[in-house]
N, C-alpha and C positions, 0 to 999 in steps of 0.2 A: 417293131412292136413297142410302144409305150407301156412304160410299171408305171404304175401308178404305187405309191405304199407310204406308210407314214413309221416315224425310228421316234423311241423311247429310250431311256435312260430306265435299269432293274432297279428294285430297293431293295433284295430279297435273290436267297437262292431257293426261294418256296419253288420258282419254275422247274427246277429238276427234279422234284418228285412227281410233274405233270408230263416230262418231256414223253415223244414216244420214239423219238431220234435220238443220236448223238452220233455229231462226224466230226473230228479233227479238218480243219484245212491251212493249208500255207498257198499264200496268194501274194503276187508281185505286178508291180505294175509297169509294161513297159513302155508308157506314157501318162505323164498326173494331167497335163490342158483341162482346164474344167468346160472347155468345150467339148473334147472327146477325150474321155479316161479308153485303151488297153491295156484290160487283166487277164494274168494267168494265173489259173487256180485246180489246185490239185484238192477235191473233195473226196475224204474216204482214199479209194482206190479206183478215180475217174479223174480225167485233166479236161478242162474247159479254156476257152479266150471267150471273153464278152469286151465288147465295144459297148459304152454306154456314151450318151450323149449328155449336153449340157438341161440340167434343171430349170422346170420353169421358176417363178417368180418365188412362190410358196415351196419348193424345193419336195413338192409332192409327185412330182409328175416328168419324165425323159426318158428319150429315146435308149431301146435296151438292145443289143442283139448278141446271142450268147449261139455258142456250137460246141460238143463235145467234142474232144480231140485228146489220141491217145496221152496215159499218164506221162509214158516214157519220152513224148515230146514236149508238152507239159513242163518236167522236170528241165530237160535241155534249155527252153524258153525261159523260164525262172530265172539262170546265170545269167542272161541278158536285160533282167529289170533292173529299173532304178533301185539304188539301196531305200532299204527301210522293208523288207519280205515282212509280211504281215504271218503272226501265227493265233489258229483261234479254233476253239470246241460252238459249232450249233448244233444248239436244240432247238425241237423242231415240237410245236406245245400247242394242239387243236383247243383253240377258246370260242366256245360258238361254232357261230359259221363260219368262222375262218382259223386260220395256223398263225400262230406267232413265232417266228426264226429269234431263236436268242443267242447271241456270241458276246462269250465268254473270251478275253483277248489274255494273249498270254506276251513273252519278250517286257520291248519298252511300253507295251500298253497294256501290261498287267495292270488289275483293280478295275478296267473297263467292260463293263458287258451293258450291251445294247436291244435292244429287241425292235422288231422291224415285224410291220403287219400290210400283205397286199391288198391291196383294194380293185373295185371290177371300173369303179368312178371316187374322184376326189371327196368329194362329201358323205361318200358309204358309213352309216352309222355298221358300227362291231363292237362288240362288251369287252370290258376292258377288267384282267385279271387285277386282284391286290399287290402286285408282284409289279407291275407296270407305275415308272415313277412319269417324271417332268417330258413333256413331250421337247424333241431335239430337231425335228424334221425339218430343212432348208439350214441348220446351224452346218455350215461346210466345213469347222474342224470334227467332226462328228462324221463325216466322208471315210473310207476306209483309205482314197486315194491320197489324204491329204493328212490321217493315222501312219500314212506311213513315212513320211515327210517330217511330221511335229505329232508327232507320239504323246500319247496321253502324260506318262512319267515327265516330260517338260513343261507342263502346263502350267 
């Protein structure tokens, strides 16, 4: 499956009065290749692996393939990524016709929250909340695989 989506940079914690989610997740990756990232990611009280593949050019658009898999294996997989375990709260905030995902990053990449909007095609016009700062999308330290490698706090 191809995501398509484009990532923001918040000005504002005005989105958590709009959220109508909130999940804590710790996610590790146990390969960064910007050709193929594997993550494992404990959301809430569910565990996933997604294989994503390398972005195209505009860093809007690659290969995604996600499967849930129990938490308690999950957790086990975690002790085998690379360091740098990502820790982070999304909210989850319907603007229009579409949901904006916003994480709030905690550890070395406190002071970071990003928001992230899917799209069905690359040039999908969606109305953009006041909350929504500089767009970041293709900026690859701005990656969650590459967050956990050079942490926002090093910057």
């Amino acid at each position: 499956m191809i995501e398509i989506e484009r990532k923001f940079l918040v000005l504002s914690e005005a989105f958590k009065k709009e959220a109508i989610t909130q999940k804590r997740i710790v996610q590790g990756f146990l390969n960064t290749d910007p050709l193929r990232t594997v993550r494992v990611r404990i959301k809430g009280e569910v565990g996933f692996l997604t294989i994503k593949g390398k972005s195209n050019n505009t860093g809007t658009s690659r290969f995604e393939w996600e499967k849930q898999i129990d938490v308690k294996d999950a957790q086990e997989l975690l002790k085998l990524c690379e360091s740098g375990v990502l820790e982070k709260t999304r909210y989850e905030i319907p603007v229009g016709k579409h949901t904006f995902e916003v994480d709030e990053f905690y550890g070395e990449n406190e002071g970071l929250v990003v928001a992230e909007v899917e799209l069905a095609t690359e040039n999908e016009a969606f109305e953009k909340p006041l909350w929504l700062g500089d767009e970041v999308t293709g900026d690859v330290k701005y990656y969650n695989s590459q967050l956990s490698k050079c942490p926002f706090k090093s910057w």
